[in-house]
C-alpha positions as CSV (number, residue, x, y, z in Angstrom):
1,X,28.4,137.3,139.5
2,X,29.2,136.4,135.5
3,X,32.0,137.7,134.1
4,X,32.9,137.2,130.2
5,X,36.9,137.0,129.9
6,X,38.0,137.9,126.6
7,X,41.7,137.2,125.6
8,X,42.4,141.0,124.1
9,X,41.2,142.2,127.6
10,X,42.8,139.7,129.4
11,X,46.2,141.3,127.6
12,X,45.2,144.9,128.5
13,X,44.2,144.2,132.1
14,X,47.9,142.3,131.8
15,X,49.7,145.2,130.7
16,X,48.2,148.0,133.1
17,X,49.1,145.4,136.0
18,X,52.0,144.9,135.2
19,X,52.5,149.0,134.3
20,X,51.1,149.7,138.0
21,X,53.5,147.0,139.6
22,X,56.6,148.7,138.6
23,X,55.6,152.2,138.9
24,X,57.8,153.8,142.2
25,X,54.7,156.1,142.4
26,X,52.4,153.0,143.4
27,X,54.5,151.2,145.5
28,X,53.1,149.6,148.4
29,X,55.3,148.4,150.2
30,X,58.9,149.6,149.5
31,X,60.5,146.2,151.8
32,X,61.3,143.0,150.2
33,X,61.7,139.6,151.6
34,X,65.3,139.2,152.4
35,X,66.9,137.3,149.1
36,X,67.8,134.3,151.1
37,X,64.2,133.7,151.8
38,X,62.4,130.6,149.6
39,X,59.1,130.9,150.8
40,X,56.3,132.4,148.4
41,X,54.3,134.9,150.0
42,X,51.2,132.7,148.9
43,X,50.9,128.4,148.7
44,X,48.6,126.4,147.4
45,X,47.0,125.7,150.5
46,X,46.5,129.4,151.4
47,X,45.2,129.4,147.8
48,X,42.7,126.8,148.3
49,X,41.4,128.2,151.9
50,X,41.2,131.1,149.8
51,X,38.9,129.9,147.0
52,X,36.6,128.1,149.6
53,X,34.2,130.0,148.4
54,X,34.1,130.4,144.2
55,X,32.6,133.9,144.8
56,X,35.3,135.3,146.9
57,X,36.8,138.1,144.6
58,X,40.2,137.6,146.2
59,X,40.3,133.9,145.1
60,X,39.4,134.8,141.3
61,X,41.2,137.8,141.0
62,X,44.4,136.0,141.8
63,X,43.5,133.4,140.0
64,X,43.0,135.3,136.9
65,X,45.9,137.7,137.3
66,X,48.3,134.5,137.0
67,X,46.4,133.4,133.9
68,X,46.8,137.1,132.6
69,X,50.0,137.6,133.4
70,X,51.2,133.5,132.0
71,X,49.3,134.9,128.7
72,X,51.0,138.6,128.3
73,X,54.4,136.5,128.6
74,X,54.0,133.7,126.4
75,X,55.6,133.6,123.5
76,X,53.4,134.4,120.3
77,X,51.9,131.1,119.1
78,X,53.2,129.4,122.2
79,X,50.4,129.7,125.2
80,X,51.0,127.9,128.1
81,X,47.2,127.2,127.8
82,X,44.0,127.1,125.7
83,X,41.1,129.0,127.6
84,X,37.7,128.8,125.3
85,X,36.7,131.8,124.1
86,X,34.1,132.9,126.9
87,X,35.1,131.9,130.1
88,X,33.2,132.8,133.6
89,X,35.7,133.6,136.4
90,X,34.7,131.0,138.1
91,X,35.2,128.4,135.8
92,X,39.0,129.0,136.6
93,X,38.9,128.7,139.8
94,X,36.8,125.4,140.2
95,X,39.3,123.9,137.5
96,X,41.8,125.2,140.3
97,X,39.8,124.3,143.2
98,X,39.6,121.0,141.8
99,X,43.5,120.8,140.7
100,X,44.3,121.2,144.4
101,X,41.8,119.0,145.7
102,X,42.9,115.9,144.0
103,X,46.7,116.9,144.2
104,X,47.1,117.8,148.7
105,X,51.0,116.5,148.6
106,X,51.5,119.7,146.6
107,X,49.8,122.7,148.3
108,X,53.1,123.8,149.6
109,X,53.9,124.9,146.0
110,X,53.6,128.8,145.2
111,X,50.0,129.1,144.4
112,X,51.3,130.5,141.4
113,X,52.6,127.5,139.8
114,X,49.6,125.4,141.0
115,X,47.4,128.1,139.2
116,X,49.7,127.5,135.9
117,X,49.8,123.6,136.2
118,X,45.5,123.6,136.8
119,X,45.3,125.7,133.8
120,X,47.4,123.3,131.8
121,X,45.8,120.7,133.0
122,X,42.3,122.0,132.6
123,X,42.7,123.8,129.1
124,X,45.0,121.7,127.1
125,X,45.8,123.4,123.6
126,X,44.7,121.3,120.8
127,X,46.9,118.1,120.5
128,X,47.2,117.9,123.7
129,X,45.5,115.7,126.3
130,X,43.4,116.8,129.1
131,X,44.4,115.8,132.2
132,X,42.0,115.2,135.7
């Protein structure tokens, strides 16, 4: 399965997330974790089990929801990342995949912040260095 990601649709699907996650009316689950509780509800290494397979749509969807989502909120001008301007949905998650891979002491991480660090890593803005 190819899919194009476009920035300006990358915003809107942002947006309507973000819309649907604080609506009371599509709630899923109306319990929290208790405040005292540090653990995210997903870690890198659930993450990477996860993406075993590049297809899986849970593994890319979460993957590109992050990379929505870090978008929406950056500052104008200030992206935490670069992303070229076509992009498969797999290409994320192999540059995540492959983050993980070479980086096991961290996979206890929130999967979130491995997703944001990959990205980084794998789609430096210009003037900045790509790392492995």
């Amino acid at each position: 399965m190819t899919i194009a990601f476009h920035p300006r649709a990358w915003l809107t699907t942002a947006a309507l997330v973000a819309a649907m996650a604080t609506s009371p009316a599509l709630a899923v689950s109306p319990a929290l974790p208790p405040a005292d509780d540090a653990s995210p509800s997903l870690t890198g290494e659930a993450l990477l089990r996860s993406c075993a397979d590049p297809s899986a749509n849970s593994c890319w969807t979460y993957v590109a929801g992050v990379s929505d989502g870090a978008l929406a909120a950056s500052a104008p001008g200030a992206k935490p990342y670069c992303l070229p301007g076509e992009l498969e949905a797999g290409d994320l998650v192999v540059a995540v995949r492959r983050y993980l891979v070479r980086r096991p002491e961290g996979r206890q991480r929130p999967a979130a912040s491995i997703v944001l660090d990959a990205l980084r890593s794998g789609y430096p803005c210009a003037g900045e260095r790509k790392q492995g």
